[in-house]
C-alpha positions in Angstrom: 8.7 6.9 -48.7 8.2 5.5 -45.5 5.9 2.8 -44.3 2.7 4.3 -43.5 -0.6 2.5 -41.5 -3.4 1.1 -43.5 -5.6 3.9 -42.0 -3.6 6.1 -43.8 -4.2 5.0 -46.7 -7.8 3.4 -46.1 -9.0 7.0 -44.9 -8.1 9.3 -47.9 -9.6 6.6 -50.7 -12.6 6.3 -48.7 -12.7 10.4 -48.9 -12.3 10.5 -52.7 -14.4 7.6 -53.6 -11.3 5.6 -54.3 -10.7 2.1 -54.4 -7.5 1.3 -52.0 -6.0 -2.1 -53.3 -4.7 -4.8 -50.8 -3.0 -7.6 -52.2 -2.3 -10.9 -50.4 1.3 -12.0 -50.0 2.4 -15.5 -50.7 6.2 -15.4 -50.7 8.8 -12.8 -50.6 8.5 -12.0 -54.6 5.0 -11.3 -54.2 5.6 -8.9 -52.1 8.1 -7.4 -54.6 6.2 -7.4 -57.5 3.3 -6.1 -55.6 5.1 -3.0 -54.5 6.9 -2.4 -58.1 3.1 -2.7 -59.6 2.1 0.0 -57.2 5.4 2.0 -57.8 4.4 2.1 -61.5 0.8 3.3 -60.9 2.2 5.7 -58.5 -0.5 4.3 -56.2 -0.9 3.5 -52.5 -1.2 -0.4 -51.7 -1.4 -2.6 -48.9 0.4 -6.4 -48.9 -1.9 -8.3 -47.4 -0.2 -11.8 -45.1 -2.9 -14.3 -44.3 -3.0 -16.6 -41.5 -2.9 -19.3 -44.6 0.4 -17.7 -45.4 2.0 -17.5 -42.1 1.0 -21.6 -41.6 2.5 -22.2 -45.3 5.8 -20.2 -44.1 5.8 -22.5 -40.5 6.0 -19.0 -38.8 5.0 -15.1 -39.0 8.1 -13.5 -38.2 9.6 -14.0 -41.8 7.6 -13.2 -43.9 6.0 -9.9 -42.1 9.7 -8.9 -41.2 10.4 -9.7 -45.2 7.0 -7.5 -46.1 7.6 -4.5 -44.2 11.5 -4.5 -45.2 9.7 -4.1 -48.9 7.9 -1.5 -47.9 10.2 0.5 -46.4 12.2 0.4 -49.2 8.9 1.5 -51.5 8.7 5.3 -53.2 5.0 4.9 -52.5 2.9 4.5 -49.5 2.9 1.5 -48.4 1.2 -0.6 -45.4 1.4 -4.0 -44.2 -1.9 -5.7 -43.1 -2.6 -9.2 -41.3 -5.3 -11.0 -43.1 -8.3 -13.3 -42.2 -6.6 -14.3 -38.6 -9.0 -16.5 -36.5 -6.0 -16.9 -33.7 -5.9 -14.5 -31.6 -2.7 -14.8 -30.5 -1.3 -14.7 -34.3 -3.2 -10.8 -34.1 -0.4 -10.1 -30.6 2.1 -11.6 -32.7 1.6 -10.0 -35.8 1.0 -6.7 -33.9 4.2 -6.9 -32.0 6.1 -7.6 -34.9 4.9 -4.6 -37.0 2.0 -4.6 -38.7 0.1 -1.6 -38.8 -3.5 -3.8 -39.2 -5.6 -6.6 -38.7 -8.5 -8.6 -40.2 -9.6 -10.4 -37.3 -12.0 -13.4 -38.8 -14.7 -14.1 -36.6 -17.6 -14.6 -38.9 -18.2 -18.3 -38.6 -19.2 -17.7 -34.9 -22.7 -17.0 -34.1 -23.8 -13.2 -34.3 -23.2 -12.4 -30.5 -20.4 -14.3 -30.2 -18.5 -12.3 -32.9 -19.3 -9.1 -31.4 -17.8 -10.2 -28.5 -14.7 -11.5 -29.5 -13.9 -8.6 -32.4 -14.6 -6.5 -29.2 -12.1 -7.5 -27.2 -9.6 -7.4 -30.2 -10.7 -4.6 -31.6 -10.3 -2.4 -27.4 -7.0 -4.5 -27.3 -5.1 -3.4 -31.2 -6.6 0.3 -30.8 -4.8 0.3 -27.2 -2.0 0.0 -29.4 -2.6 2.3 -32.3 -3.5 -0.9 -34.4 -6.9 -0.6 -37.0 -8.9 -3.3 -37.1 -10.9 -5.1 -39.5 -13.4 -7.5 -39.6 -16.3 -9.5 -41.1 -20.2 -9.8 -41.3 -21.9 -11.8 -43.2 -19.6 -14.9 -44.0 -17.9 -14.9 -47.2 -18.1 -18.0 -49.3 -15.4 -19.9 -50.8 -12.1 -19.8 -48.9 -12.2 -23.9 -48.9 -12.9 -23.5 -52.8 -16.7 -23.7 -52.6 -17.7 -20.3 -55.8 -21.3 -20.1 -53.5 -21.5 -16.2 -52.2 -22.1 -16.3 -48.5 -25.3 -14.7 -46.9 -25.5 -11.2 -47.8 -25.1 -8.4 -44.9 -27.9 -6.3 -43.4 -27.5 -2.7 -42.6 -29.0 -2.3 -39.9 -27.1 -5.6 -38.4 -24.0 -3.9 -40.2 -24.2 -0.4 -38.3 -24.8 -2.7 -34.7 -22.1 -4.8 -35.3 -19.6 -2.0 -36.1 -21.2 0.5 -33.1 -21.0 -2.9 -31.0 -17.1 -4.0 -31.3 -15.4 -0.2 -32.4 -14.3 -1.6 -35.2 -12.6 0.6 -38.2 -13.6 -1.3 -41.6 -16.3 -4.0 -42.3 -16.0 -6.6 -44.8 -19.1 -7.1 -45.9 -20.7 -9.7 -48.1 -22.6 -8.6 -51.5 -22.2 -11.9 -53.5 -18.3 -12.0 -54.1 -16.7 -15.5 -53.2 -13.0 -16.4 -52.0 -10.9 -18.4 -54.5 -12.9 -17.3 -57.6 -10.6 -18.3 -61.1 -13.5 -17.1 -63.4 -14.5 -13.4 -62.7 -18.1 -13.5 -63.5 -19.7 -12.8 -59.8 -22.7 -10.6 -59.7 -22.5 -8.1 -57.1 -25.1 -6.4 -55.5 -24.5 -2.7 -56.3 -27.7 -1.2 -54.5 -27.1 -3.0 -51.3 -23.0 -2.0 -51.2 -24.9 1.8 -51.6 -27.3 1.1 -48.6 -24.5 -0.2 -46.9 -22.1 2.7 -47.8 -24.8 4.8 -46.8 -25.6 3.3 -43.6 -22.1 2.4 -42.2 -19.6 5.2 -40.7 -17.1 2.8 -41.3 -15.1 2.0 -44.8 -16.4 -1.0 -46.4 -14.0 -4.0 -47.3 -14.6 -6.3 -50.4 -13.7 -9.6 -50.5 -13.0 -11.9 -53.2 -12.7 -9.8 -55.5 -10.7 -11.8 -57.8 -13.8 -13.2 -59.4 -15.3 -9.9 -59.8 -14.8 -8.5 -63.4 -12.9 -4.9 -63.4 -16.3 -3.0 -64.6 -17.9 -4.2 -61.7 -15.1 -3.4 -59.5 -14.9 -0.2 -61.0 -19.0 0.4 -59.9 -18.7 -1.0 -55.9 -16.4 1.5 -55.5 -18.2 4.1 -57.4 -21.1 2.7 -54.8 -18.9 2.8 -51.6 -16.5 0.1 -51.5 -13.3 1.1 -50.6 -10.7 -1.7 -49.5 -10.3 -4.2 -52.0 -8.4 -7.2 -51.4 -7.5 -9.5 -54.1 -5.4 -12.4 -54.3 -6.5 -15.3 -56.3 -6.2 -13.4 -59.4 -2.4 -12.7 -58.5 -1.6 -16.6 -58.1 -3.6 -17.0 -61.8 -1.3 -14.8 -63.8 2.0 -15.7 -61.6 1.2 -19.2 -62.5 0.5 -18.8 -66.0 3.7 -17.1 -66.6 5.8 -19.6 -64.6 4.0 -22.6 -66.6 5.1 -20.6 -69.9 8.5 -20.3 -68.7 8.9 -24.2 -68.0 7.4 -25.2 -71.2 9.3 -23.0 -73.3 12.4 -24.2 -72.0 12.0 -27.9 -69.8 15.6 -27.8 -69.0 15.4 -24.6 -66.7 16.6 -25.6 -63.2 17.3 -21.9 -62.0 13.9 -20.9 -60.3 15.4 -17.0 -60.9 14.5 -18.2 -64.8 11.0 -19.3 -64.4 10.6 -16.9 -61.2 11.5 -13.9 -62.5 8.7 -13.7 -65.3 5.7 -14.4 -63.0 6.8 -11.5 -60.6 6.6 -9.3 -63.5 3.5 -10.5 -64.4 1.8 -9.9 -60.7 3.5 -6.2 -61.1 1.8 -5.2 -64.0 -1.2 -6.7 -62.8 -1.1 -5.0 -59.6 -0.6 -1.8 -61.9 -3.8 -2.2 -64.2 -6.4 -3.6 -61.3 -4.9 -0.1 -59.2 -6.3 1.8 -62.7 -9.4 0.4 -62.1 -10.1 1.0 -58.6 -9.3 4.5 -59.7 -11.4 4.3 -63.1 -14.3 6.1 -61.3 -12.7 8.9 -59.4 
């Protein structure tokens, strides 16, 4: 299967009411185990590299090149997407280097100020075939803070996204970045104005903290994109921890590894279900 573009993907689940996951990267078994989840759900995905993860790896070239070598390799469709980047010059970089998308981040800036600078990305990735992302309505917690940002308007929502040309909006309907308990309360009715309102597909972040019935209803309500990674670090963790304990001695990391990468697979498998539960 070859590597597809996140429109490709984005597009049809949007059409069937369909949750498309997008899962962030952290290292090159995430990735991996990511892709094998998908594989088993026979399910589209999207691995997800962060500006966080590019500073964590020093650089952007490995790990992107180490991505989309995963998911050319995949036997289901497969895109690689460039997540939350406030530097404009990582969105040239990235783009040059392969990735079919970008999240540029703008949100923290004041409302006119966003529109202008998503603009000029947004003109400059489409001149090259790139779809663009981006956000309105801050989203809480990426510095560990659980408070849900300001919620988004629709009418600000259908400016904004006539304003900068942009092809998905993530939005902000009381998820929060960094969640490890999964009891936020989303607004349903406003993710249906929004759906309703907005040409473009609608992007939830956060979603780790959001339990799977929930999940299950945004997208029943319009969400489509769905990016989670928190709750990918929570079982990865919990299964390396396990490892360690039940043998102290282990110095091989393949032997402690190796069981959290399966864990983020099945994962990745049963949140896939989910996003699919109401289609």
């Amino acid at each position: 299967m070859p590597l597809v573009t996140t429109g490709e993907i984005v597009a049809p689940a949007m059409a069937a009411r369909r949750g498309a996951g997008s899962f962030n990267v952290i290292q090159l078994e995430h990735a991996a185990a990511i892709v094998a989840g998908a594989e088993a759900a026979g399910a589209p995905v999207i691995l997800q590299i962060s500006e966080n993860c590019v500073r964590y790896h020093g650089a952007a070239a490995p790990i992107i090149a180490g991505a989309l070598a995963v998911a050319r390799a995949a036997s289901v469709p497969v895109a690689v997407h460039l997540d939350h980047a406030t530097s404009t010059d990582l969105v040239r970089e990235a783009v040059e280097l392969g990735v079919s998308s970008v999240m540029f981040d703008a949100s923290t800036l004041p409302y006119a100020d966003n529109v202008a600078a998503t603009a000029e990305i947004a003109a400059w990735c489409h001149a090259r075939d790139v779809w663009v992302e981006a956000e309105l309505g801050e989203v809480g917690g990426k510095d560990g803070v659980h408070a849900p940002g300001v919620r988004t308007k629709p009418a600000e929502a259908v400016a904004y996204t006539e304003a900068t040309g942009i092809d998905a909006l993530a939005v902000a309907v009381g998820s929060s970045h960094a969640m490890l308990t999964r009891d936020a309360v989303l607004d349903l009715d406003l993710i249906a104005e929004l759906h309703a309102a907005v040409a473009v597909p609608l992007v939830l972040h956060g979603s780790s903290g959001v339990p799977d019935a929930t999940l299950t209803a945004a997208v029943e309500r319009g969400m489509t994109k769905i990016n989670i990674a928190t709750q990918l670090n929570k079982v990865f963790t919990a299964e390396v921890r396990r490892a360690l304990t039940a043998d102290p001695a282990l110095v091989d990391p393949r032997k402690y590894i190796a069981p959290g990468r399966t864990a983020i697979a099945a994962e990745v498998t049963r949140l896939l279900g989910v996003l699919r539960a109401g289609s």
